[in-house]
C-alpha positions as CSV (number, residue, x, y, z in Angstrom):
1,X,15.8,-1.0,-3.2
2,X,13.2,-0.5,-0.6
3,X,13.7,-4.1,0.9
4,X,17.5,-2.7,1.4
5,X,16.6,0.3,2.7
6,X,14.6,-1.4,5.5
7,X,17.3,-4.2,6.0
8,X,19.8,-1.5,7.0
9,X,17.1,0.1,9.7
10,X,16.1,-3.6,11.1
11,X,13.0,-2.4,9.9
12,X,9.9,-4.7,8.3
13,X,7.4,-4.4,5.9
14,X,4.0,-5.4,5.7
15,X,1.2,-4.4,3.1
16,X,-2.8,-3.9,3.0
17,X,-3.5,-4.1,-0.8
18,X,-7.0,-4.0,-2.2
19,X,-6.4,-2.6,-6.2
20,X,-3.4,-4.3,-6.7
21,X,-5.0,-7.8,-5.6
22,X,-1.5,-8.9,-4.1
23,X,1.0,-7.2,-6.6
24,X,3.3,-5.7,-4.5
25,X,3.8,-8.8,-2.4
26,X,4.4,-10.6,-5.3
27,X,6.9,-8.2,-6.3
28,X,8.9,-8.0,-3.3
29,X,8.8,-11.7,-2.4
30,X,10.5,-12.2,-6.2
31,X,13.6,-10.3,-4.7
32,X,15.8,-13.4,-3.0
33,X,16.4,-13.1,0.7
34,X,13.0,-10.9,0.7
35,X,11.9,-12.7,4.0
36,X,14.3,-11.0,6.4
37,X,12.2,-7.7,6.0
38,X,9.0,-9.1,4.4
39,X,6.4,-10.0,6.3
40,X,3.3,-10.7,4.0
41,X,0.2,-8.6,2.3
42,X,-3.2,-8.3,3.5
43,X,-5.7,-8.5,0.4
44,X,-8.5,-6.7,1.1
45,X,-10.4,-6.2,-1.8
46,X,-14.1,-6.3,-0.6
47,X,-14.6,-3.2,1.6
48,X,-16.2,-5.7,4.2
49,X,-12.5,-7.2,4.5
50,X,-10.8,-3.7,5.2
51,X,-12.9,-2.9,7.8
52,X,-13.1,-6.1,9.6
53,X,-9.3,-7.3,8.9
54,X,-7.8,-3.9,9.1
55,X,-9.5,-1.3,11.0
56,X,-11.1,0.5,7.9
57,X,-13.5,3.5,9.9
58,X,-13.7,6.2,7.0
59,X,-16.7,6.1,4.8
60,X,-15.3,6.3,1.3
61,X,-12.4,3.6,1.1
62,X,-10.8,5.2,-2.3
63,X,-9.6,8.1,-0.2
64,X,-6.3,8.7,1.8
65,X,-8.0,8.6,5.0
66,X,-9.0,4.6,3.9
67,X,-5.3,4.1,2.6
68,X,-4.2,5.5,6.1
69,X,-6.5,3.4,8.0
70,X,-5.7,0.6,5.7
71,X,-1.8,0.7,6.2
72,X,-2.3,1.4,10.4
73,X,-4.1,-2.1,10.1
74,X,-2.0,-3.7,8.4
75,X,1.1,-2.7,10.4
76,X,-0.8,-3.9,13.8
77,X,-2.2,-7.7,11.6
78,X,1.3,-8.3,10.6
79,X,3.2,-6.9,13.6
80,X,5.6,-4.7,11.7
81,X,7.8,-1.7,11.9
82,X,6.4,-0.6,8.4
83,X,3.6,-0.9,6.2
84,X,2.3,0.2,3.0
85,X,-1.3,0.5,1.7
86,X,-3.5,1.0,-1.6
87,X,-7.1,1.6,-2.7
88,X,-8.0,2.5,-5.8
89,X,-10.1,2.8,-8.9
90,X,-8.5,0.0,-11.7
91,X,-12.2,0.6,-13.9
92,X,-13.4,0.3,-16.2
93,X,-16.6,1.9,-13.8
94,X,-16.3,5.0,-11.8
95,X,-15.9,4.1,-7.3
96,X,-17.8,6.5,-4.6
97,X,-17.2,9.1,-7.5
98,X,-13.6,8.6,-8.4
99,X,-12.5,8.0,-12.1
100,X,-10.8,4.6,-13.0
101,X,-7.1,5.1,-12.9
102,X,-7.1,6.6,-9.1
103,X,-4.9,5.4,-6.4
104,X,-4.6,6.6,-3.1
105,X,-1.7,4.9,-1.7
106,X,0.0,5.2,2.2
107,X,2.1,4.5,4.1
108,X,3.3,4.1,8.1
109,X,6.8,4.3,9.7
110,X,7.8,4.2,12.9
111,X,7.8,8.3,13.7
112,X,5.9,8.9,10.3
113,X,3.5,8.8,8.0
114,X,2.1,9.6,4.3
115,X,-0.7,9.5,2.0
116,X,-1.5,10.7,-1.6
117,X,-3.8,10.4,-4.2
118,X,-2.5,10.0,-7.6
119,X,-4.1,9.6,-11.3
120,X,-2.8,6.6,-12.8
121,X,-3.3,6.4,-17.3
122,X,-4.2,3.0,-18.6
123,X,-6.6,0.6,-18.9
124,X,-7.3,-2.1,-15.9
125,X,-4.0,-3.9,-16.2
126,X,-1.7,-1.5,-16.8
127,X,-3.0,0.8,-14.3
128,X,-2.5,-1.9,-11.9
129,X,0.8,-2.4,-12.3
130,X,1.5,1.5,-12.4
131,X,0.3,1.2,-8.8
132,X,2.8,-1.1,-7.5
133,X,5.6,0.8,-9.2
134,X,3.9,3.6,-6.9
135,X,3.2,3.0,-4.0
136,X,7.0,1.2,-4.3
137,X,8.0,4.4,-5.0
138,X,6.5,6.7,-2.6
139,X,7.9,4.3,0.6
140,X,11.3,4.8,-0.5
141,X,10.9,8.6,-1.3
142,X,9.5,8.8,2.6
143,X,12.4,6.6,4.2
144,X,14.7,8.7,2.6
145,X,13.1,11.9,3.2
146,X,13.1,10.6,7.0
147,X,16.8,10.0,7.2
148,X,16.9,13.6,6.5
């Protein structure tokens, strides 16, 4: 849905993913004809990579502030109209004081932005892929929000 979405603005997408470990890319890239709009993922999983690949300023990088930075990176590394960014807590220890099961997820638009922070159920794995279905859902909630 959100590949089609972009296709019909000439828009593409890239993503910065550090919890999800390259999920969303591999989930977009399973839909055929996916490389019209789909320009790659950044993984940066190590906090050294988001700041030195991506920008990354803010101090705590599970925040929205991190996801924000993360997703601004990302759209410049890839050179594209849209990007889409997570951080998060998969567990099973507590991050910079946030539970496992938080993600804070963005994302970047030409004229727009947004970030939340959401409390995922689930162990590890499941939590994971709760964040792709996300963060997935979030960017086409905003694009269609922004047609309004």
């Amino acid at each position: 849905v959100v590949l089609g979405m972009l296709a019909v603005r000439s828009w593409t997408l890239g993503c910065a993913e550090s919890v999800t470990g390259g999920l969303i890319g591999a989930r977009l890239t399973a839909v055929p004809g996916a490389s019209k709009v789909f320009a790659g993922s950044v993984v940066s999983y190590a906090t050294s990579v988001k700041r030195s690949m991506l920008g990354v300023e803010y101090d705590l990088v599970v925040s929205e502030e991190a996801a924000l930075e993360m997703a601004e990176g990302a759209r410049v590394a890839l050179d594209v109209d849209v990007a889409l960014a997570v951080t998060g807590v998969a567990g099973p220890d507590t991050q910079e004081g946030r539970p496992p099961g938080t993600l804070c997820v963005a994302a970047v638009w030409p004229g727009g932005s947004v970030a939340r922070t959401l409390r995922l159920p689930g162990q590890r794995e499941p939590m994971r892929q709760m964040s792709v279905i996300s963060a997935l859902d979030l960017l086409r909630r905003s694009l269609l929000a922004s047609d309004d």
